[in-house]
C-alpha positions as CSV (number, residue, x, y, z in Angstrom):
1,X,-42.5,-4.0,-61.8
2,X,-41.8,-1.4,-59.3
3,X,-42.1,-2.0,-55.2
4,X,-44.8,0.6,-55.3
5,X,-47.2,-1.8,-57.6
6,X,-46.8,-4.4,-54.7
7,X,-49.1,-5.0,-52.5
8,X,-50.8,-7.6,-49.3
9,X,-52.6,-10.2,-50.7
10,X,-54.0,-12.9,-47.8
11,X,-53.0,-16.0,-49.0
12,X,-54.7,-19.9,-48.3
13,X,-51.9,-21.5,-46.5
14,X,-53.9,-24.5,-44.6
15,X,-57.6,-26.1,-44.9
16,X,-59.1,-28.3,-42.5
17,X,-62.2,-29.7,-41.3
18,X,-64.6,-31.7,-39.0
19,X,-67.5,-33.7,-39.3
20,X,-69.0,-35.3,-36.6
21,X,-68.9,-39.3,-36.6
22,X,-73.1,-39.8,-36.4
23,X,-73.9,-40.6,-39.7
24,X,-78.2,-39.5,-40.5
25,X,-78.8,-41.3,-43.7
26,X,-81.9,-41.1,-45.9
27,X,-83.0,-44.3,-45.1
28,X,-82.6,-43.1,-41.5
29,X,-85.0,-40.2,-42.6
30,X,-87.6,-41.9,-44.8
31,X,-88.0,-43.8,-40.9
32,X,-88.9,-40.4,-39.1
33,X,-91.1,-38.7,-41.8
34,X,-92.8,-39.7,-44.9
35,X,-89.7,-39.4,-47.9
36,X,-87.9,-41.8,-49.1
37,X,-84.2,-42.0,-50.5
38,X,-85.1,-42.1,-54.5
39,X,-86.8,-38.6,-53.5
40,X,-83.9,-36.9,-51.7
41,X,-81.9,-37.6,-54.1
42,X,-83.7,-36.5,-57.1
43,X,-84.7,-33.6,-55.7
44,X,-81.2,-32.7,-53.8
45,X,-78.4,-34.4,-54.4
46,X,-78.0,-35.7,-50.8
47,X,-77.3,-39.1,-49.6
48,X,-76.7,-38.2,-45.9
49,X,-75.2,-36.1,-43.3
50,X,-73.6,-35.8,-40.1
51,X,-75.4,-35.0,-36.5
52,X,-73.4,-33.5,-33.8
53,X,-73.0,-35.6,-30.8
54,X,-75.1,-34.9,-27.2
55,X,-72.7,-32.1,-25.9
56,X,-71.2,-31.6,-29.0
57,X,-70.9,-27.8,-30.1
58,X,-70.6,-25.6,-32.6
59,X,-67.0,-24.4,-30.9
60,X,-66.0,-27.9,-30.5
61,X,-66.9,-29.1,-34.2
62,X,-64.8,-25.4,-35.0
63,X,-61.6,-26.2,-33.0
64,X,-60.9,-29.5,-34.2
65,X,-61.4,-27.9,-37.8
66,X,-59.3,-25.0,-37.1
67,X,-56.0,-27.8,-35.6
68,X,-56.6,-29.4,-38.8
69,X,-56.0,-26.2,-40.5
70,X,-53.0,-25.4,-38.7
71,X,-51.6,-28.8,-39.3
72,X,-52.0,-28.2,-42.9
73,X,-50.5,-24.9,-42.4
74,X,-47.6,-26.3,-40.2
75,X,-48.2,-23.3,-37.7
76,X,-49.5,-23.3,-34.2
77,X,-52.1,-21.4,-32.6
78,X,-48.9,-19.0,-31.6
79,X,-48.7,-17.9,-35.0
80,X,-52.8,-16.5,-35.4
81,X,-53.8,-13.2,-34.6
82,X,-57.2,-13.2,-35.8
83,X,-60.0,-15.8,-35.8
84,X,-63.5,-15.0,-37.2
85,X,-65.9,-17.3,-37.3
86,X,-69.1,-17.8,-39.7
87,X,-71.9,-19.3,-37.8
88,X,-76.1,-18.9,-37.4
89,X,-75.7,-21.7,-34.7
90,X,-73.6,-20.1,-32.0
91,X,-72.9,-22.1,-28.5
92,X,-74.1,-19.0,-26.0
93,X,-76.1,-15.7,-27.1
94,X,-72.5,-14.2,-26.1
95,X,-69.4,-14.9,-25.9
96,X,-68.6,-15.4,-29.4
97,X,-68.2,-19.2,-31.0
98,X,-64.9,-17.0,-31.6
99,X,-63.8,-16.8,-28.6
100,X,-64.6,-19.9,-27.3
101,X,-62.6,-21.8,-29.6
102,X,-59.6,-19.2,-29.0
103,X,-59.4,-20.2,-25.6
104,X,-60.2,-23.9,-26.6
105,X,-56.8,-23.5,-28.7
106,X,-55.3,-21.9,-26.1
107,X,-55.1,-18.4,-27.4
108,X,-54.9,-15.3,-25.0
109,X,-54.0,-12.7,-27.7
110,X,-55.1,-11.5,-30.7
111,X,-58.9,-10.6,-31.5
112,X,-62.2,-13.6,-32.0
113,X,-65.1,-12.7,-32.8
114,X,-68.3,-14.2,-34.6
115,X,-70.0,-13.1,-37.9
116,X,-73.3,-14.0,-39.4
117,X,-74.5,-14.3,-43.3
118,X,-76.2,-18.0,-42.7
119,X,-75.1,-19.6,-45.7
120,X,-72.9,-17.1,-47.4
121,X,-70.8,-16.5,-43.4
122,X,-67.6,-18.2,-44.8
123,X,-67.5,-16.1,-47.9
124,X,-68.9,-12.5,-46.2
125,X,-65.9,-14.1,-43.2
126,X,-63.1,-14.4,-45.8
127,X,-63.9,-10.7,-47.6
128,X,-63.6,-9.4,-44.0
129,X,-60.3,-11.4,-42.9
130,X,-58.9,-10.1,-46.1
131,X,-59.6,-6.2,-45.5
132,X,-57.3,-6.9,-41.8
133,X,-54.8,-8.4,-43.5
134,X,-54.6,-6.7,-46.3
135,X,-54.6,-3.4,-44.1
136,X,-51.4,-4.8,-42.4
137,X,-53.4,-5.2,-38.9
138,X,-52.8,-8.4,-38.8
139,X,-50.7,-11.5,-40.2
140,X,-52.6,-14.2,-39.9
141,X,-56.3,-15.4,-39.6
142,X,-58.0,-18.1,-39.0
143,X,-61.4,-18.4,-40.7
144,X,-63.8,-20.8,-39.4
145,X,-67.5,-21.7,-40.7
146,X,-69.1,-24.3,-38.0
147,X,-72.9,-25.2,-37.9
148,X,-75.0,-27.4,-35.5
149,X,-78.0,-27.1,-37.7
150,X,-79.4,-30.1,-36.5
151,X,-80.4,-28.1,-33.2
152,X,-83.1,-25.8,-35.0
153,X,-84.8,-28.3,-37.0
154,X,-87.8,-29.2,-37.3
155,X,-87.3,-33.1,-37.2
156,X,-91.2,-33.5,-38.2
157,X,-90.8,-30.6,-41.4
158,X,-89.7,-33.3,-44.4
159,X,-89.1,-30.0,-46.5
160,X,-86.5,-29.0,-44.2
161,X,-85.1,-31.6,-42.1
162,X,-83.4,-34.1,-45.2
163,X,-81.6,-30.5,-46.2
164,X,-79.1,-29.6,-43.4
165,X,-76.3,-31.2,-41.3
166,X,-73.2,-29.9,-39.2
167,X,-70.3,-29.8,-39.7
168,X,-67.2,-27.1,-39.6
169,X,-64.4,-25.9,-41.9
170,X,-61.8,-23.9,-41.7
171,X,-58.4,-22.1,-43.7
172,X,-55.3,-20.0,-42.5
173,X,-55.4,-17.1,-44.5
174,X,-51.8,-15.3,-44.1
175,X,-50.4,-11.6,-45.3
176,X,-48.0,-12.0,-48.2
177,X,-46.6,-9.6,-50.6
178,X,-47.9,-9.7,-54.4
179,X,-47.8,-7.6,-56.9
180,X,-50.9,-6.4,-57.7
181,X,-52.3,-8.2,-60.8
182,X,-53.9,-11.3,-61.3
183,X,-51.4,-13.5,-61.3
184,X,-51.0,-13.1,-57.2
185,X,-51.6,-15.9,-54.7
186,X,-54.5,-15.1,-52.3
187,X,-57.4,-13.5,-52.6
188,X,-57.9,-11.7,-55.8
189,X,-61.6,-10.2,-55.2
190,X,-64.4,-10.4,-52.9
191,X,-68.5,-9.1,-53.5
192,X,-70.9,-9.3,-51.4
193,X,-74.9,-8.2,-51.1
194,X,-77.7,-8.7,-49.2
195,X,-81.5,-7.9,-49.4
196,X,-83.3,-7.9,-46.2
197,X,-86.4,-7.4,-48.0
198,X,-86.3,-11.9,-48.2
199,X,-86.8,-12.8,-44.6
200,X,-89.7,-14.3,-44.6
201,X,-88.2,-17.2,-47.5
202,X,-85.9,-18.9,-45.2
203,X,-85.5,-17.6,-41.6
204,X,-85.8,-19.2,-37.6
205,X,-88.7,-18.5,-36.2
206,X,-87.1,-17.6,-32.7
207,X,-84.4,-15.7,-31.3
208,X,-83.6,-13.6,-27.9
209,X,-85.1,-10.1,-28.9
210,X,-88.2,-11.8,-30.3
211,X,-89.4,-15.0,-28.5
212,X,-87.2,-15.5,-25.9
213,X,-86.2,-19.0,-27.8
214,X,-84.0,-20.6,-30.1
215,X,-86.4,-21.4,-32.7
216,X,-86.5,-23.6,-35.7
217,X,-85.7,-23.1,-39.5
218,X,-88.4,-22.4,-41.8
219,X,-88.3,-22.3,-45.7
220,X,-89.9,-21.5,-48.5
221,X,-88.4,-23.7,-51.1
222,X,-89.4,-23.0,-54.3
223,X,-88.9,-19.5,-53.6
224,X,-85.4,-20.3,-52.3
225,X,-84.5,-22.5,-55.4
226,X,-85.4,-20.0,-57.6
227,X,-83.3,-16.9,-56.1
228,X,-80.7,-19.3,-55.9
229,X,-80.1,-19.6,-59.7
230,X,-81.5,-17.1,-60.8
231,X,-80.6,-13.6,-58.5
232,X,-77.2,-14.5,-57.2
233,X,-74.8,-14.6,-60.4
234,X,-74.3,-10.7,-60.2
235,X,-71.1,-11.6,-57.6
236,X,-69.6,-13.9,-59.7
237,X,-69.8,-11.6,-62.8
238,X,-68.9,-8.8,-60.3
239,X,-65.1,-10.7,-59.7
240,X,-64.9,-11.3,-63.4
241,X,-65.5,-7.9,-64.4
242,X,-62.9,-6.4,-61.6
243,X,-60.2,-9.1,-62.9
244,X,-60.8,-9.7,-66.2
245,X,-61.1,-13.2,-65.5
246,X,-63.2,-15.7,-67.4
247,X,-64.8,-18.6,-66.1
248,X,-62.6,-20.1,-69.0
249,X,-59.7,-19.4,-66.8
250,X,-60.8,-20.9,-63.6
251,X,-59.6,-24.2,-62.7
252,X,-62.5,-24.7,-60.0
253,X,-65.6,-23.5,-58.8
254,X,-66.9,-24.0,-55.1
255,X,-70.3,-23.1,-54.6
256,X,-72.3,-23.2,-51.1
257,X,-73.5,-26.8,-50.7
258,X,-77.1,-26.4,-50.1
259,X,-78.8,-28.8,-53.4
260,X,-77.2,-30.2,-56.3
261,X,-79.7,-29.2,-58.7
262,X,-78.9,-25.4,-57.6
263,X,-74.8,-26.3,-58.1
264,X,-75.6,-27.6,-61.3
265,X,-77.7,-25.4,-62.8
266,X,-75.4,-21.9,-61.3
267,X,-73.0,-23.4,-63.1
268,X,-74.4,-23.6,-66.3
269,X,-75.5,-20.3,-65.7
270,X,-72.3,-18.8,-65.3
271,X,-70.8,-20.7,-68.6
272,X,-68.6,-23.1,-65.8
273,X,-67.3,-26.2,-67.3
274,X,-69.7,-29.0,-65.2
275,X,-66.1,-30.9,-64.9
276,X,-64.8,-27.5,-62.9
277,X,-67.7,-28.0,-59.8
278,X,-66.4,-28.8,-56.8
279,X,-69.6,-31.0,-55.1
280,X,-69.5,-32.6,-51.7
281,X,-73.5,-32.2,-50.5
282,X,-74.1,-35.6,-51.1
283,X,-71.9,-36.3,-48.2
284,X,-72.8,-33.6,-45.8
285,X,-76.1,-31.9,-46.8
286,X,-76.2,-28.4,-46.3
287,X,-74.1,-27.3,-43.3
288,X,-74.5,-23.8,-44.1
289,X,-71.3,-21.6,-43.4
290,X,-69.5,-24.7,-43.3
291,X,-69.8,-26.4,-46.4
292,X,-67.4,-23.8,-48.9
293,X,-64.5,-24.7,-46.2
294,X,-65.4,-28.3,-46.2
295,X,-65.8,-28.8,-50.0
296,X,-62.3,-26.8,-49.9
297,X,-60.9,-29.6,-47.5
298,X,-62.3,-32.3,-49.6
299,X,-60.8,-31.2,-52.9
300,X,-57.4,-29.5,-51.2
301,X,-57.0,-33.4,-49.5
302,X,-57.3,-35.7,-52.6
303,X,-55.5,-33.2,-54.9
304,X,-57.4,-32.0,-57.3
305,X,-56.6,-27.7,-56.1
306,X,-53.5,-27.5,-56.6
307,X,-51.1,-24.2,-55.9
308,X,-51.7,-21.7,-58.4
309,X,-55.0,-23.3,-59.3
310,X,-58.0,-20.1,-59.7
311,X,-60.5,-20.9,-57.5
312,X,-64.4,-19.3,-57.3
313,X,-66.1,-19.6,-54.4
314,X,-69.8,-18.5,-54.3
315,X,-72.9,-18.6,-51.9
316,X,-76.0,-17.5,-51.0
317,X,-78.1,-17.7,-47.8
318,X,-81.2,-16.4,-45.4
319,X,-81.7,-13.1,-45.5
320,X,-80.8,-12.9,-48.4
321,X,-77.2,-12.4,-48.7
322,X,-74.7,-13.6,-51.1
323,X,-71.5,-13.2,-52.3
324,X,-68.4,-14.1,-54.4
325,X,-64.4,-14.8,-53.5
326,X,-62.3,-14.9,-56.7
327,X,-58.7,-16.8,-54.7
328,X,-55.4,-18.1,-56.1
329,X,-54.5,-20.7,-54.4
């Protein structure tokens, strides 16, 4: 193949991630409001989940994910130029969660800034790292999805409050040369979408422009569940169609970690092998833009991705918006 097929490709060259150590378990729940463990985890899939320490912040749950990353990578802060970071739980109004954990790192160069999709950040935060470094603006990115949900909910709302936990995850993403087809490290594809039309299904009912407060999360579930499985597989079809992949070729597939019964049944949906589902919510809950880069970490840690390996990550959240990332690791 000829040099002028080549072409950037931002590859996965380190995972990481951080959950705090406070462990909220159902039990711990079913205590505070009237649910009990049998019906958590019927319903969800979720056995418990991690709160975020008195002081403890989005950006400081994001920098100790992002060292881990580099560590994986074997790189040093140094070596990023880029850090965007996928988060509905910021630490100020401004600056950026970004650019707090840029200086955190130690970082006085390159650009940080935040982005927000709720659930679907990580993913709407990879496709836009990709377009930098595919453009040859930059080398290397860090992306970073981090969540303190714990500080907009409604701890007396049992609909909401077994769902979510924090947590943050992270990948280097790097600029390497491939050669245009399928069979390229990095990512492959991304789609995204989004449908303001939703808001009123799951949204915070506070914010700076509005009330003048943070707010707390509010959900209709049902309604949720239900765009969940059945709205959101256009994405996923999307990346097949512009690959000509198969979910017969893919060796995993890492959806947003909101509710098992959602993982299972998108799955089936999209004709993925149930053995293929990467699942971690039963250790974390739903920590929004964090939990694609944390069930990365879990499954990039005890082996199972593996280099080479066709990986689909998928999510959808508030708003709505959803979207697809077709990767070879």
């Amino acid at each position: 193949m000829t040099t002028q097929n080549r072409q950037l490709r931002s590859v996965v060259t380190g995972v990481g991630s951080y959950l705090p150590s406070r462990v909220l378990t159902n039990a711990d729940l079913a205590a505070m409001v009237d649910t009990s463990d049998a019906w958590i985890v019927q319903r969800t899939g979720i056995r418990e989940r991690r709160i975020a320490a008195e002081g403890e912040t989005t950006s400081m749950l994001g920098e100790r994910a992002a060292r881990a990353a580099l560590q994986s990578a074997g790189l040093g802060p140094d070596d990023i130029d880029l850090i965007i970071v996928a988060t509905s739980t910021p630490d100020y109004t401004f600056p950026s969660t970004a650019a707090q954990i840029q200086a955190a790192l130690g970082m006085a160069h390159g650009a940080a800034f935040d982005l927000q999709a709720v659930c679907s950040g990580f993913i709407f935060g990879v496709a836009t790292a990709d377009k930098f470094l595919r453009s040859g603006s930059h080398r290397r990115a860090l992306v970073i999805g981090a969540e303190t949900f714990s500080r907009i909910i409604d701890w007396s709302d049992r609909a909401t409050c077994v769902l979510f936990g924090d947590g943050a995850g992270a990948i280097v993403l790097q600029a390497q040369q491939g050669f245009g087809t399928v069979e390229d490290r990095g990512v492959l594809t991304t789609h995204l979408r989004s449908d303001g039309r939703h808001r009123a299904k799951l949204y915070v009912d506070g914010g700076p422009s509005s009330t003048q407060t943070v707010g707390h999360l509010r959900m209709k579930g049902r309604e949720v569940f239900r765009f969940a499985v059945d709205m959101t597989s256009d994405v996923v079809k999307d990346a097949f169609a512009a690959t000509g992949i198969t979910a017969a070729d893919l060796q995993w597939f890492v959806p947003h970690q909101a509710n098992r019964r959602i993982i299972d049944m998108s799955a089936a949906k999209l004709g993925i092998d149930p053995h293929k589902v990467i699942a971690t919510v039963h250790l974390h809950g739903n920590t929004s833009a964090a939990s694609i880069p944390l069930a990365l970490s879990v499954a990039h840690d005890d082996g199972r991705i593996k280099r080479g390996d066709l990986v689909m990550l998928e999510a959808v959240g508030g708003g709505f918006t959803w979207g697809s990332a077709l990767i070879r690791w």
